[in-house]
C-alpha positions as CSV (number, residue, x, y, z in Angstrom):
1,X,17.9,13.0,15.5
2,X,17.5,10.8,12.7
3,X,20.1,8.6,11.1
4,X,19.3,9.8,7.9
5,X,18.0,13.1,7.3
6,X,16.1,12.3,3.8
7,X,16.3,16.1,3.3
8,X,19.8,16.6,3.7
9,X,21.1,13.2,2.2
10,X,18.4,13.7,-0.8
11,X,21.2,14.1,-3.4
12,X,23.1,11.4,-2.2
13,X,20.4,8.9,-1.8
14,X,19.8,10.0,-5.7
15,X,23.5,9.6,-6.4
16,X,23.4,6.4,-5.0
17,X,20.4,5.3,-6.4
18,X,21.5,6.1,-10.1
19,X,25.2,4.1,-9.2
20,X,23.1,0.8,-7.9
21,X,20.2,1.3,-10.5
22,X,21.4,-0.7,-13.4
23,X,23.1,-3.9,-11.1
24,X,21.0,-6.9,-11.4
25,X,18.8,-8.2,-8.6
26,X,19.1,-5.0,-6.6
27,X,16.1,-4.0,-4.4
28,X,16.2,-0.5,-2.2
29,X,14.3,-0.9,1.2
30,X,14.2,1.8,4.3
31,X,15.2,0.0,7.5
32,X,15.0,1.3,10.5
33,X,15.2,4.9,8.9
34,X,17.5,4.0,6.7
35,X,17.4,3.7,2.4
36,X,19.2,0.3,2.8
37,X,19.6,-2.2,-0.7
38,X,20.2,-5.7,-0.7
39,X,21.5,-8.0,-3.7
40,X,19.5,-10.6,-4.3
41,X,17.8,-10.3,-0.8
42,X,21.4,-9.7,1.2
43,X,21.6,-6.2,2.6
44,X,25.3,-4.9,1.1
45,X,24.3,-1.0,1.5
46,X,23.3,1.4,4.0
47,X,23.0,5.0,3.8
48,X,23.8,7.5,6.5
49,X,22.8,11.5,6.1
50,X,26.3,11.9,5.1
51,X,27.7,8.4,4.2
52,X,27.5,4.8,3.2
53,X,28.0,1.5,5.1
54,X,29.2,-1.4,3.1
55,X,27.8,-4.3,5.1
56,X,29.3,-6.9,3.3
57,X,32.6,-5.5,1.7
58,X,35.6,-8.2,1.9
59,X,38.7,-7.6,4.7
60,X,40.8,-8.0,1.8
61,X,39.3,-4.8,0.0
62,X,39.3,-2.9,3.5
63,X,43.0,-1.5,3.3
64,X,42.6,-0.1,0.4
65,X,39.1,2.0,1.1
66,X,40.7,3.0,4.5
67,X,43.4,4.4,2.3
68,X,41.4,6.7,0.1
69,X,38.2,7.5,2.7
70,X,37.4,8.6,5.8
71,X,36.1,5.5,7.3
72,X,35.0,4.0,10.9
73,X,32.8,1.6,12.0
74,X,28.7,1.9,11.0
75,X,27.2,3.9,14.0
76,X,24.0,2.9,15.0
77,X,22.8,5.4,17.7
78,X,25.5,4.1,20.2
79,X,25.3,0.7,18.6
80,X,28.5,0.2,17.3
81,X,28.9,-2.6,14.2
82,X,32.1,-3.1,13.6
83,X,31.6,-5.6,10.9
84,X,30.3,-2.8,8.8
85,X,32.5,0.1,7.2
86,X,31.0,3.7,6.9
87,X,32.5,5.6,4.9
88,X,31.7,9.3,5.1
89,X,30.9,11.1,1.9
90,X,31.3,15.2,1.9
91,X,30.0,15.4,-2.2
92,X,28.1,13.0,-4.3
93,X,31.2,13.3,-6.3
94,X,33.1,11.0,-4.3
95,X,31.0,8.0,-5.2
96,X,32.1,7.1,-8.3
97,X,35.9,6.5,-6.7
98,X,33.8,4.7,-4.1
99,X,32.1,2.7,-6.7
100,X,34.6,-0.7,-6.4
101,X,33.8,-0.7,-2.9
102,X,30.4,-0.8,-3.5
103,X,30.4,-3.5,-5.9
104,X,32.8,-5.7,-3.6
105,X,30.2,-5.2,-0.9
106,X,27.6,-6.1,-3.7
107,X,29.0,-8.9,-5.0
108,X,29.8,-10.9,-1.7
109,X,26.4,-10.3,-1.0
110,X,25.2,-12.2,-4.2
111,X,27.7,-15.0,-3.4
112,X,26.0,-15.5,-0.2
């Protein structure tokens, strides 16, 4: 089964898409199956069928997503990165509360 079911995750790969669109120096990519975008050529999103991984989102921000998502680490077919935060995502409605998050992942990765 794939990662990322592009018809099932369609609207959220949309949402997502719109949310990212306008940041500067954003690029989206598909690695290994997955949309993935990078800042300035530093992966800080992933998307799963029914989530998103913030790949570089700062510990200090991490208590405060755990406290209003459903979170674990980013599940890679048994490969688990625990680096990564997923955070699953039942409604594309639930991204713009999730937007912080994604630009603290976003902005680390510019900084690197």
């Amino acid at each position: 089964m794939p990662y990322f079911d592009p018809a099932r995750g369609a609207s959220l790969r949309t949402a997502f898409d719109a949310l990212v669109a306008d940041w500067p120096d954003v690029t989206a990519t598909t690695m290994f199956g997955y949309p993935s975008y990078r800042a300035d050529g530093t992966l800080f999103a992933v998307l799963v069928t029914d989530g998103v991984a913030l790949t570089r989102l700062p510990d200090d921000r991490r208590d405060g997503l755990d406290g209003q998502f459903e979170t674990g680490p980013f599940d890679a077919g048994g490969r688990t990165v625990t680096k990564w935060v997923q955070v699953t995502i039942d409604d594309v409605d639930e991204l713009e509360p999730l937007r912080p998050f994604v630009a603290a992942s976003y902005e680390s990765a510019l900084a690197e």
